[in-house]
KOLSEKOL-75208 format. One record per residue (C-alpha): residue in one letter; x, z, y. Coordinates in Angstrom, 1 decimal, always signed. Example, Ala and Ser with C-alpha at 12.3 -4.5 7.8 and 13.67 -1.06 7.14 Angstrom:
! residues 2
['A', [+12.3, +7.8, -4.5]] ['S', [+13.7, +7.1, -1.1]] 
***
This chain:
! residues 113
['X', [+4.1, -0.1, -0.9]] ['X', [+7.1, -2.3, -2.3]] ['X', [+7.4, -5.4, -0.7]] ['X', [+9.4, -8.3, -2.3]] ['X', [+10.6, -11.2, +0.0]] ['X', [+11.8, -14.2, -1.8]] ['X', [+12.0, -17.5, -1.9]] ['X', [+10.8, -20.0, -5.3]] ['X', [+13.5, -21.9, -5.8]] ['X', [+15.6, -18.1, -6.2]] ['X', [+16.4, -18.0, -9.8]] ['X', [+17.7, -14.1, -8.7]] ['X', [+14.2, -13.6, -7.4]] ['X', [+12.5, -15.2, -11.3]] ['X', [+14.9, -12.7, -12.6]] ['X', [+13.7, -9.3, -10.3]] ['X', [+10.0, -10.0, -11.1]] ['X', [+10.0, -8.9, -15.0]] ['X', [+12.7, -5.9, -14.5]] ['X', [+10.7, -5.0, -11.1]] ['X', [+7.2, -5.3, -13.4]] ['X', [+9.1, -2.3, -15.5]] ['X', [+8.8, -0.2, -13.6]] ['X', [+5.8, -0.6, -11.5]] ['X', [+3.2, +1.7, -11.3]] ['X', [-0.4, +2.3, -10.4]] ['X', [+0.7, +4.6, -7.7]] ['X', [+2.6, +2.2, -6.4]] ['X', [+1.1, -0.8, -4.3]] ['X', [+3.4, -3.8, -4.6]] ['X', [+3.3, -7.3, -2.7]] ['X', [+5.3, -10.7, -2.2]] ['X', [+6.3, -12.2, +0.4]] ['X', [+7.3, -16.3, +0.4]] ['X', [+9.7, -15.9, +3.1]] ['X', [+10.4, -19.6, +2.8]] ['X', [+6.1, -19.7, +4.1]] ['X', [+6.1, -17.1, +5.8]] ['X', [+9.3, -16.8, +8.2]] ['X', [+8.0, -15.0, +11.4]] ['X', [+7.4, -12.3, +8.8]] ['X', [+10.8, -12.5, +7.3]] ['X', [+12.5, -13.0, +11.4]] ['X', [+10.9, -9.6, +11.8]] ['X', [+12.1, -7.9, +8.6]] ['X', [+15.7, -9.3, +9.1]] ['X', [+15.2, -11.2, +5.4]] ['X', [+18.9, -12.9, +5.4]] ['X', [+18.9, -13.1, +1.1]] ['X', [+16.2, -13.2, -1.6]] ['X', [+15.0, -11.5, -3.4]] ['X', [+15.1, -8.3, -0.6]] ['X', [+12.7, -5.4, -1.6]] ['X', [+11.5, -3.5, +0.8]] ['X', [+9.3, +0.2, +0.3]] ['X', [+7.1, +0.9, +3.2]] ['X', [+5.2, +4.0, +3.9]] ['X', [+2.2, +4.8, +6.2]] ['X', [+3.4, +1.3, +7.5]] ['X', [+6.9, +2.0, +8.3]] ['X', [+9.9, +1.3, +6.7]] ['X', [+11.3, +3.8, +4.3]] ['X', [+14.0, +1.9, +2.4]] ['X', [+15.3, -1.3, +1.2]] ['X', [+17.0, -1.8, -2.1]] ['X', [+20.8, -3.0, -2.5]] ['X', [+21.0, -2.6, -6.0]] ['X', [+21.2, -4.6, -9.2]] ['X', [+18.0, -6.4, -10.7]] ['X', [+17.4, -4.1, -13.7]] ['X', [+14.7, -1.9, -14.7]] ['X', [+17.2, +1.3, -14.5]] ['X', [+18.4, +0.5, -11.0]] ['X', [+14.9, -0.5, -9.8]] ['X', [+13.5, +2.8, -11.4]] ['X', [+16.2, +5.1, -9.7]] ['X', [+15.8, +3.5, -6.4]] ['X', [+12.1, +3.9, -6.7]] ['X', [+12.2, +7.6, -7.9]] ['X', [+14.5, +8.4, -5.4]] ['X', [+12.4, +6.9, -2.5]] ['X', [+9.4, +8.2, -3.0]] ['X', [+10.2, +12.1, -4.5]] ['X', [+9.0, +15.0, -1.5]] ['X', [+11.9, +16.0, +0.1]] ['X', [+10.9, +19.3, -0.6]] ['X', [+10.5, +20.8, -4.4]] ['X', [+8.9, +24.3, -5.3]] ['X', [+9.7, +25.1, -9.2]] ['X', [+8.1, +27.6, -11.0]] ['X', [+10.2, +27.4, -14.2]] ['X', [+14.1, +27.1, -14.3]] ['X', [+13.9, +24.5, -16.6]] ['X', [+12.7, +22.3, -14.3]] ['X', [+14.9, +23.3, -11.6]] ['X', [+18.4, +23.1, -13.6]] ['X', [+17.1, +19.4, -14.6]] ['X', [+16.8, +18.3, -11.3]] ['X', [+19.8, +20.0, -9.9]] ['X', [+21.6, +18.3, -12.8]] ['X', [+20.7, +14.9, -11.3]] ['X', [+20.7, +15.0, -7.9]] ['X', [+23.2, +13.3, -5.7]] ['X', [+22.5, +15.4, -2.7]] ['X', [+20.9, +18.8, -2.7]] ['X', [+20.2, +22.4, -1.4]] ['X', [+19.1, +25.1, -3.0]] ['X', [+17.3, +28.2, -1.6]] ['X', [+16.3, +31.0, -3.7]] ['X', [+13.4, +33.6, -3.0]] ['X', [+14.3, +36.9, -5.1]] ['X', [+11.2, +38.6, -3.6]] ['X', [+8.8, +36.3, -5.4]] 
***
């Protein structure tokens, strides 16, 4: 789940909600947080600027976004997040496309198979 703390007077935060909308998914359960209403929830967070993003997993805390509010930023952050840290490919196609992308990344080959 993406969680968005933010505060209404935040013209940043009016700005986040149509590039952030983008890029949404079903797949992806999203929620908003007025941390102006709502501070013992933002005390606990550590919510010291708006808008802060916030992607939890299972219930714990998987990553929080730093980057700017557009669609492509948002997208990356997102993709990056949430991709399985491990990747069989049957094609290398596939596999040369994500290697081409990657920031970090290590590859093991099986011959046998």
């Amino acid at each position: 789940a993406v969680i968005a703390f933010y505060a209404p007077w935040c013209d940043h935060c009016r700005q986040l909600w149509p590039e952030l909308n983008k890029v949404l998914s079903d797949d992806i359960a999203f929620g908003r947080v007025d941390a102006t209403q709502h501070t013992a929830l933002a005390t606990r967070f550590a919510i010291d600027s708006y808008p802060t993003l916030k992607l939890f997993e299972h219930a714990a805390l998987v990553a929080e976004y730093d980057g700017p509010n557009s669609a492509e930023s948002l997208k990356f952050w997102l993709e990056s997040a949430t991709r399985p840290l491990v990747v069989n490919f049957d094609n290398w196609t596939v596999a040369r496309d994500v290697i081409q992308k990657a920031e970090a990344l290590v590859v093991g080959v099986d011959l046998d198979v």
